[in-house]
N, C-alpha and C positions, 0 to 999 in steps of 0.2 A: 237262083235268084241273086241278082248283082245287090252288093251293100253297100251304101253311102260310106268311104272312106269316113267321113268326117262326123259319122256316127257316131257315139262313144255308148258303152253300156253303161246302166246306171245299176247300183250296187249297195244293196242297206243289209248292214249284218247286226244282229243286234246278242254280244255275249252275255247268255242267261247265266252262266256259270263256267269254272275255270274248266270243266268235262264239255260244257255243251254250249253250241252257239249256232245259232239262226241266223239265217241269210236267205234273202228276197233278189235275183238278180235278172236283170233284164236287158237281152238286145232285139233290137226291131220287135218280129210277133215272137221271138225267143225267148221263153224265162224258167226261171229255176226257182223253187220254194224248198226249201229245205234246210236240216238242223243236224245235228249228231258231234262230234268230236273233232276239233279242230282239224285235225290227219283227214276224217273224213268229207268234213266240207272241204278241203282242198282237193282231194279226188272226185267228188263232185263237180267244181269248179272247171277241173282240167278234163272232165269227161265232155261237161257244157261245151265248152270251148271249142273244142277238138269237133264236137259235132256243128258248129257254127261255123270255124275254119277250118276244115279238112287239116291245111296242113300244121294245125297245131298238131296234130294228133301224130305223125312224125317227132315232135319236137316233145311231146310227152313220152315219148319211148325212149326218149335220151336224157330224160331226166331222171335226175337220181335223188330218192328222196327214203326217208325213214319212217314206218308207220311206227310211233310210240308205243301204241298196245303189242304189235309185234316186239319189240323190244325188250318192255316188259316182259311178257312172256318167256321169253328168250330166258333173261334174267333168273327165273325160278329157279330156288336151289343154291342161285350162283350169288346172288344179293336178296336184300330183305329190307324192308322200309320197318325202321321201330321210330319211335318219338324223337330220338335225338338223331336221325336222319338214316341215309344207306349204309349200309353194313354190309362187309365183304363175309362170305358165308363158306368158299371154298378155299382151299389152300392153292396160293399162286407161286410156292417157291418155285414149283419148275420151270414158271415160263419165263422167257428171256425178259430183261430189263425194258425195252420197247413195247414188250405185251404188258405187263405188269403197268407202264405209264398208261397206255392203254385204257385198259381197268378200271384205274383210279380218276379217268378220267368222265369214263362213262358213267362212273357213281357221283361224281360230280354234278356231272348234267341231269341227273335222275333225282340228286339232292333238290337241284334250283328246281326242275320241273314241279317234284311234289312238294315245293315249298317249305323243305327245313335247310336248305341253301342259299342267302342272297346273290351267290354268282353264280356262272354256271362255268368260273372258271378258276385254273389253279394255278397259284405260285406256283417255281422250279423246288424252291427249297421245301414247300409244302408237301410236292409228289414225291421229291428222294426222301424224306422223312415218313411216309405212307408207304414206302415200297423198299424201309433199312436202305437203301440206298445212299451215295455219297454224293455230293450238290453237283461235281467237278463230270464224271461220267453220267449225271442224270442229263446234262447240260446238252453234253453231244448227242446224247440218244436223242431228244427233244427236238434238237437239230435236225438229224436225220428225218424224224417224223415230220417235221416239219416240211424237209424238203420234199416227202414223200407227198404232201398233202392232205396225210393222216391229222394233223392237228394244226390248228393255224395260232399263232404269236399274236394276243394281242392288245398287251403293253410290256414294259420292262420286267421280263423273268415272268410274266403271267401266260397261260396258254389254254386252249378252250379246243372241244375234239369236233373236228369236221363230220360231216354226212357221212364223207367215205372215208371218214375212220371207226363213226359208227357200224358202217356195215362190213370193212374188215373184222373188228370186232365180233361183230353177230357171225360172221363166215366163217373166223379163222379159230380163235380167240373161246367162244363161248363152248364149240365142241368139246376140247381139251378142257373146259371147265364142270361140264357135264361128267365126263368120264371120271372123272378124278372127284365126285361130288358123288356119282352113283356107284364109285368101287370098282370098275372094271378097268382092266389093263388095256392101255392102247393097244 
């Protein structure tokens, strides 16, 4: 069936809670009723989609995104939520300065998310100071990550960890945190 370009879908979501939120979406005789977890209304959404224009469904295979609970999980062990926010749980001396920003970044974003953090982002001199670090070498590493597109710059010395730093992270980064958490030798 051909669709009015000039259609638009109409879209009401209504957030019950900062875990769960509802959404009502409709194109043409197409609609969607559904609630669960922000993560998962959006895979909902891009499922809808994809099955309305085929070739979205292409372009959600090429998107890169993070499920939170995945994350979490990830996490066990490795971090721990107490009252005065995330707490690092494993020992990171071994891993290079880049992993360790890393880290400290995704406890950041874990802070803001569950709410004993108002940013979800960190000073330069905040992460050398969280990770004994020196401001001068934290700066270039930063850089680097930066240029990698592991974390994006964004204001003066402040920096906040991209998607695909998150999932370097979860790939690279949480194994060797695992291991050295559960006592077994690489």
């Amino acid at each position: 069936m051909c669709k009015d370009p000039r259609e638009k879908p109409t879209i009401e979501g209504v957030i019950v809670s900062a875990e769960k939120v509802e959404l009502h979406l409709k194109f043409g005789e197409h609609t969607l009723e559904t609630s669960g977890t922000p993560d998962a209304i959006m895979r909902e959404m891009l499922l809808f989609f994809s099955k309305v224009f085929p070739k979205l469904e292409l372009l959600s295979k090429l998107t890169l995104s993070v499920d939170l609970e995945k994350l979490l999980e990830s996490c066990i062990g490795i971090l721990a939520l107490t009252p005065e926010g995330v707490v690092l749980r494993a020992d990171t001396g071994a891993l290079k300065d880049q992993e360790n920003i890393l880290v400290q970044l995704v406890r950041a974003k874990l802070s803001f998310t569950t709410g004993s953090r108002e940013r979800d982002t960190m000073m330069s001199d905040e992460i050398a100071s969280s990770i004994d670090g020196k401001s001068g070498p934290v700066a270039g590493r930063l850089s680097e990550l930066v240029s990698k597109g592991l974390v994006e710059r964004v204001g003066k010395g402040e920096y906040r960890i991209t998607t695909l730093g998150i999932e370097c992270f979860m790939d690279r980064i949480v194994p060797t945190l695992k291991q050295q958490v559960s006592g077994d030798s690489p």
